[in-house]
N, C-alpha and C positions, 0 to 999 in steps of 0.2 A: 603388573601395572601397565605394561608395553605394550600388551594384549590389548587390556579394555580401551589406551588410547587409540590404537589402533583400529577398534571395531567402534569407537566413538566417530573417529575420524570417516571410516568408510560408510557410514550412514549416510543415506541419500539428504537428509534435511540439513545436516552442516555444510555439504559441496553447494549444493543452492542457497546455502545464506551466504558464503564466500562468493560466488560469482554475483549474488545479489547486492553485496557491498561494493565489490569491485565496478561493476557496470553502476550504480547510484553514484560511486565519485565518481565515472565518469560525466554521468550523465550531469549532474552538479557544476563542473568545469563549463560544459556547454549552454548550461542554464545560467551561470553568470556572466559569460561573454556575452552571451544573447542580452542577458538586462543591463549589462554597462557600455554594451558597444553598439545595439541596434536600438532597445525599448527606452534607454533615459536620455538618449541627445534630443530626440524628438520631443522629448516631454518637458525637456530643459529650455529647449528653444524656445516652445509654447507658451512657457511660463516667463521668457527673457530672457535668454542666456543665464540660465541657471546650470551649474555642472554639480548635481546632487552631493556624489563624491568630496566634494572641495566644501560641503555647508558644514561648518563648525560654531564652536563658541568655545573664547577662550576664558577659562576658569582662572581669574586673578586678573592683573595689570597685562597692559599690551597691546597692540594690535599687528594681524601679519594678514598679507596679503592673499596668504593660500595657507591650506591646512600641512605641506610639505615643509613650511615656512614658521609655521609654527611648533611644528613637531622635532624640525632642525633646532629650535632655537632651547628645543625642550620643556618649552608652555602645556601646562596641563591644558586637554581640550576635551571638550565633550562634541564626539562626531554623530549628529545625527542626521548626516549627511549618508554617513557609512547606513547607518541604520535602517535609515529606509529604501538605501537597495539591497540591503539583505530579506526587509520585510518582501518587498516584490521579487527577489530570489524564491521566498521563500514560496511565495503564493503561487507562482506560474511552477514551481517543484511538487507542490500542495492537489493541484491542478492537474498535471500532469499524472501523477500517480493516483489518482483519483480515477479520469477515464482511465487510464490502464486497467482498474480493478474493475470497473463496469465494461469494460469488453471483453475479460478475460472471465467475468459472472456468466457475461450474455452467451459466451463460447460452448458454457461447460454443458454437458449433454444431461440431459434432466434423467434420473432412475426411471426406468421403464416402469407402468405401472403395473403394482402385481398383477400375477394371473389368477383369474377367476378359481377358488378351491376346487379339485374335482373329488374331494372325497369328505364324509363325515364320520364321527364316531355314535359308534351305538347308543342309544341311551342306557341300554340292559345290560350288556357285556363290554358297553367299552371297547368294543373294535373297531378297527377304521374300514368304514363299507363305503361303496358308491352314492356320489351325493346324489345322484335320480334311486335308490334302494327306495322300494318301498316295504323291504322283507330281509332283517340283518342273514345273512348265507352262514352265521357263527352260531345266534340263536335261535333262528327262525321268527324272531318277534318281528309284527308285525310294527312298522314305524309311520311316524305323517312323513306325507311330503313334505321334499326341504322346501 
């Protein structure tokens, strides 16, 4: 059983889905800093001093000034504040991986096309003769040109 983990684990397609995980949370970290520290202040401002982050609604009696303030106070809240910079996490993630895989299509080197056959089989005996034969060298029949 040591073995097959072992030969499971040395396959090239596990090491690349682990580095593949490991760089994606990276890249995720960078993708959310980018949306709540560069892409929603601008967008917030735009809209009035809005800070997404902080848009809630609170589920029952109450009113709190910030969603840290309600959370303190342990008011159920529905954040769809959170929500929709996770949706635009989500997109510019979406996005990103997206051209990734259309540049890395564009890269890959297309199969050479076959080469032209240089040989045929006899019609008579079923041997493989030169595609210019006009005369199999196995049976002496005479054949069309290819």
């Amino acid at each position: 059983m040591l073995r097959d983990f072992k030969e499971f684990i040395a396959r090239g397609n596990v090491i690349d889905l682990a580095v593949a995980v490991v760089i994606g949370a990276a890249f995720g970290k960078i993708v959310t800093s980018l949306v709540e520290g560069v892409i929603m202040p601008p967008i917030g401002l735009a809209l009035g001093h809005v800070d997404f982050s902080n848009l809630f609604l609170v589920l029952g009696s109450g009113h709190y000034p910030s969603l840290k303030a309600a959370q303190e106070a342990g008011a159920a809240t529905l954040n769809y504040g959170v929500f929709i910079n996770t949706l635009i996490n989500f997109a510019i993630v979406a996005f990103a991986l997206f051209a990734i895989v259309k540049v890395m299509n564009r890269m890959k080197r297309e199969a050479p096309p076959a080469p032209a056959p240089t040989a045929r089989t006899c019609t008579y005996c079923t041997m493989e003769i030169p595609q210019r034969a006009l005369r199999c060298p196995h049976c002496t029949s005479e054949l069309k040109a290819a």
